[in-house]
C-alpha positions as CSV (number, residue, x, y, z in Angstrom):
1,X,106.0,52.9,124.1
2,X,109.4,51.6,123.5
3,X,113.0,53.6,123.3
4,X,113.1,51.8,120.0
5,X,109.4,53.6,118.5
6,X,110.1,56.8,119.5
7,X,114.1,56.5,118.4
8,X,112.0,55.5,114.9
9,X,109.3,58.7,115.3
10,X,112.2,60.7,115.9
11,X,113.9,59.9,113.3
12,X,111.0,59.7,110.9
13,X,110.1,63.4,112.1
14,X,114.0,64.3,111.4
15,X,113.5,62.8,107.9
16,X,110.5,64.5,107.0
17,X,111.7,68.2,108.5
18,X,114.9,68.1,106.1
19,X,112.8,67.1,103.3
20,X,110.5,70.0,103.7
21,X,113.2,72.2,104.4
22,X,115.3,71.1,101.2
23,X,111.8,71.5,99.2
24,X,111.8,75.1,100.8
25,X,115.5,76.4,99.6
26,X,115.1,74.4,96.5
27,X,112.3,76.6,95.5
28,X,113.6,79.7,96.9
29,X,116.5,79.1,94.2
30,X,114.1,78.7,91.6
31,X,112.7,81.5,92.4
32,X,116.0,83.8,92.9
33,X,116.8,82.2,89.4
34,X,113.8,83.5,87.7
35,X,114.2,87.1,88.6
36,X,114.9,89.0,85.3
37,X,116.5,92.0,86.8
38,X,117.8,93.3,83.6
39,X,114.6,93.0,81.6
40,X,112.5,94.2,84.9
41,X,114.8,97.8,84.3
42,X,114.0,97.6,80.1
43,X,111.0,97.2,80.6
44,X,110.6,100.0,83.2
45,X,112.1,102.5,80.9
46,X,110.3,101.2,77.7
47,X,107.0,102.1,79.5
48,X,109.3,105.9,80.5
49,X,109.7,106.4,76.9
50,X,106.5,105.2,75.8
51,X,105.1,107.8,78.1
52,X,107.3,110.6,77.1
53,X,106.5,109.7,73.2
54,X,102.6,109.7,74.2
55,X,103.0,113.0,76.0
56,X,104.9,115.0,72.8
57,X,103.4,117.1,70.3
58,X,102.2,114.9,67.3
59,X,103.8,117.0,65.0
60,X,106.3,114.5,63.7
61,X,105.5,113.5,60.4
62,X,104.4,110.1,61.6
63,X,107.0,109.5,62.9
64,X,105.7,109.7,66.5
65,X,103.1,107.1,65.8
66,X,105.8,104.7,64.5
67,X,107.9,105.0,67.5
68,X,104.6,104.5,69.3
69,X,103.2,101.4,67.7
70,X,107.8,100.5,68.5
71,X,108.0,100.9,71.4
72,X,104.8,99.0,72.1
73,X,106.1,96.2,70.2
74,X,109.2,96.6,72.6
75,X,107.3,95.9,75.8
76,X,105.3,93.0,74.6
77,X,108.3,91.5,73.7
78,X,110.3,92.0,76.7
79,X,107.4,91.1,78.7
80,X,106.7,87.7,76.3
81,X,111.0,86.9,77.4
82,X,110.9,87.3,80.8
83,X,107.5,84.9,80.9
84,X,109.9,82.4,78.8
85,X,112.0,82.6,81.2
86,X,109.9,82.3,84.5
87,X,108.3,79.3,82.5
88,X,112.0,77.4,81.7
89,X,113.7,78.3,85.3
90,X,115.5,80.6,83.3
91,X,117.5,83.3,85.5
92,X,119.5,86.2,84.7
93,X,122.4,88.4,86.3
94,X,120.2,91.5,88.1
């Protein structure tokens, strides 16, 4: 082979290496983005109190229940954000 092939391999191979490598930290940054730390930590304490409710006396008038069926609601709906976001490339502060 020529100097001039392999100075065109090598350069191909250069080529193709940053364009993986941008692929790579492009969809790292997508991925950093989509992190919903804020809704991650509701969410994790929707499902404390929906425990603590679940574990109390049901001696509440109803009441309970309510807060129940609530904070149920609550989850689905924090859960049905963050997939809107993971699905739009929306991020959020942690």
């Amino acid at each position: 082979m020529t100097d001039t092939v392999q100075s065109r391999r090598g350069v191909f191979k250069l080529a193709a290496a940053g364009a993986l490598a941008t692929a790579a930290v492009a969809s790292g940054a997508v991925e950093a983005e989509a992190y919903q730390g804020n809704m991650e930590r509701a969410l994790s304490s929707l499902y404390d109190a929906l425990a603590s409710l679940r574990e109390s006396t049901p001696n509440k008038g109803g009441h309970r229940e309510t807060a129940i069926r609530l904070v149920q609601q609550a989850i689905a709906e924090t859960q049905a954000g963050i997939a809107y976001a993971d699905a739009h490339g929306g991020g959020g502060a942690e």
